[in-house]
N, C-alpha and C positions, 0 to 999 in steps of 0.2 A: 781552732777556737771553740769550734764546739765540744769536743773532747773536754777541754779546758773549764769551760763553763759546767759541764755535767760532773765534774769529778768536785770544784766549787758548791755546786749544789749537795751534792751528797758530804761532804765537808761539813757543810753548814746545816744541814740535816741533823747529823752526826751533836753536833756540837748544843743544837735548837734543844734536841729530845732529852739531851743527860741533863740540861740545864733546868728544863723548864716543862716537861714531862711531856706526854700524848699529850694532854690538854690545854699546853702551853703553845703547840704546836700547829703552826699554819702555812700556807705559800708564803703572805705575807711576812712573818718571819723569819723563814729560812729564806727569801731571800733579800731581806733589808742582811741578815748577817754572812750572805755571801755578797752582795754590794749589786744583784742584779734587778732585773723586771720580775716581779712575781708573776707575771703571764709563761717567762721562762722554764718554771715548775711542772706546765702542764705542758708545756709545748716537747719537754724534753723527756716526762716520766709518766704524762697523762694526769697528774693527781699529786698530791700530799703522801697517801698511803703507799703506791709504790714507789716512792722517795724514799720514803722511808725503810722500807725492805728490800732496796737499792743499797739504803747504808746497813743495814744490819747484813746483809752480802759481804759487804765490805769490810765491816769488821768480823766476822765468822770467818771468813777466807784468812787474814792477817792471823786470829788466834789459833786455827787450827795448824798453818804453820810453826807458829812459836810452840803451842803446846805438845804438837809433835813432837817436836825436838825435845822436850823437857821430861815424856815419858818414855823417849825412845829407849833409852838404859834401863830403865825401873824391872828388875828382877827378882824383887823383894814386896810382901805386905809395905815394910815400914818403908822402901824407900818410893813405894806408892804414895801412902801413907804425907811423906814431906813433898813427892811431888803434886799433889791434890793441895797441900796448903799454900805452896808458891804459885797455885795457876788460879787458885779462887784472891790470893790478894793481889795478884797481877789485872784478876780483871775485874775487881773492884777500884783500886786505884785506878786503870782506866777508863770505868766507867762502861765496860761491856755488859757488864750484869743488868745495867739500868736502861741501856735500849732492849736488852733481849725481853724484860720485866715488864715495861710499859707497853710495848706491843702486845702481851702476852695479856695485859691488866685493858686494851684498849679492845682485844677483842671478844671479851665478856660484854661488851655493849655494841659491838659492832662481829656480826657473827661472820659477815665474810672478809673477815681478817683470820678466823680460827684454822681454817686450812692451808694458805700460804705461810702460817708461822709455824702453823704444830708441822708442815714439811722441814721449813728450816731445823729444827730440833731432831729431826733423825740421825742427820749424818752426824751431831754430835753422842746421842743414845750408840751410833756405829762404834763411834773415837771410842766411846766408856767402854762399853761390852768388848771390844774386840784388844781394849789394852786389859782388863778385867780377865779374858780366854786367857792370854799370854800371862800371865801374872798367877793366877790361881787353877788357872784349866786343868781336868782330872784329879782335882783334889779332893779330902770331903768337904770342905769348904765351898767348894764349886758345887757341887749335891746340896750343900743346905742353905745357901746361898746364890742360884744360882746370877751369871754374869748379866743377864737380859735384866734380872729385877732388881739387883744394885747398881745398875746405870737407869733404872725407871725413879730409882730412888734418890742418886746421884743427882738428876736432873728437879726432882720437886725439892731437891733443898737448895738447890742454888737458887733457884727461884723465889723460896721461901725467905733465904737468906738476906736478901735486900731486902724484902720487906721486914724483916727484925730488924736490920740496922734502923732503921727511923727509930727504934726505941732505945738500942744499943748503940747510943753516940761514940766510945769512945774504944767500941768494938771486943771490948775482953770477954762478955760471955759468948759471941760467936768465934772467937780465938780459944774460948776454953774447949769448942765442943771439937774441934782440930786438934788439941792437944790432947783430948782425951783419947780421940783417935788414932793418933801416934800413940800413945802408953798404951793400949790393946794390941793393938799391931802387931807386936813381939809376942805375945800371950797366943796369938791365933797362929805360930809357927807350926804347931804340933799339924793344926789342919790341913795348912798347906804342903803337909809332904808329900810327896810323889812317888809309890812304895815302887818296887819294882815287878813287872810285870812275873808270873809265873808262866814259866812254860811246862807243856808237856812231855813228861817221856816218848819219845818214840817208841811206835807197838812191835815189837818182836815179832817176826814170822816164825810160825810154827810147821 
C-alpha cells in the first residue's frame, strides 16, 4: 500500500506540474489529484519539493531509456540530426520539457533547488556528449566544435525551447530551427570524416 500510494503521489505530481506549473503547485493539490491526505506528501517525501524531484526521477529514468534506444543506431550527422527531432517532440508532447523547465524556472527564486536540479541535468549533458564522441569523435568537427559544448548547448535550447513555445503556438518557427538542422547536417559531411591514420616507416638498421 505504501509503495502504492508513493508511486500515486508522484503520478499526480507529475500531472499537478505540467498542468499548472511550480506555482500552481502544492501538497494540497497533488494530493486532492491523487485522491489522498495531503499530510501523505510529507509523510512519504518530507515536502512538496522532493516530490517533485521524485517525479522528475521518474521521468528522466523513463526517457533516458527510450532515448537510448532511439540514438543507439545513429551513425550519421543527419540521422542525429532526425534523431534530436523525434526526442525533442516526443518530450514535448509528453510534457517532459515542462517539468524539467519549471523546476529549473522555480529555482531562480528558490536557490536550494539549483543544486539537486542542475545534478539531475548531468547525466543527460553525459547521454549528449558521449552520443555526440560516438557520432563525431576525431573529426574536425569535434576540434571546432567540441562534444562537451554542443551538449552545454543542447541542453540551453531545450530549455530555451519551451519557453518560445508560449509565443510559438502552432510550433513551425521552432520546427523550422530542426529542419534547418537537418538541411546542414549533409553540408557538415566533409567535417565529419575520419582521415585515416598515417603510420610510420619502420627505421632500417644500419
Amino acid at each position: 500500500m505504501t509503495a502504492d500510494t508513493k508511486d500515486r503521489l508522484i503520478e499526480a505530481a507529475t500531472a499537478v506540474l505540467k498542468t499548472h506549473g511550480y506555482g500552481g503547485t502544492s501538497a494540497r493539490t497533488i494530493a486532492k489529484e491523487a485522491g489522498v491526505n495531503s499530510a501523505l506528501v510529507f509523510y512519504h517525501f518530507g515536502g512538496v519539493d522532493p516530490l517533485l524531484l521524485a517525479a522528475l526521477d521518474q521521468s528522466s529514468a523513463q526517457r533516458m531509456a527510450r532515448h537510448s534506444a532511439t540514438v543507439a543506431g545513429v551513425k550519421s550527422l543527419e540521422e542525429l540530426a532526425e534523431a534530436a527531432t523525434r526526442i525533442y517532440r516526443d518530450d514535448l508532447e509528453g510534457g517532459h520539457i515542462t517539468l524539467f523547465s519549471e523546476l529549473v524556472a522555480a529555482a531562480v527564486a528558490k536557490p536550494e533547488l539549483r543544486e539537486p536540479v542542475s545534478q539531475r541535468a548531468e547525466p543527460w549533458l553525459a547521454f549528449i556528449e558521449e552520443t555526440l564522441e560516438r557520432v563525431i569523435g576525431g573529426t574536425a568537427l569535434a576540434r571546432l566544435t567540441p562534444p562537451r559544448d554542443l551538449a552545454n548547448a543542447a541542453i540551453t535550447f531545450y530549455l530555451g525551447v519551451n519557453l518560445f513555445t508560449v509565443l510559438d503556438a502552432d510550433l513551425s518557427r521552432t520546427d523550422s530551427v530542426f529542419a534547418m538542422v537537418r538541411r546542414l547536417a549533409p553540408r557538415a559531411k566533409l567535417l565529419t570524416m575520419r582521415l585515416p591514420s598515417r603510420r610510420r616507416a619502420p627505421r632500417t638498421s644500419q
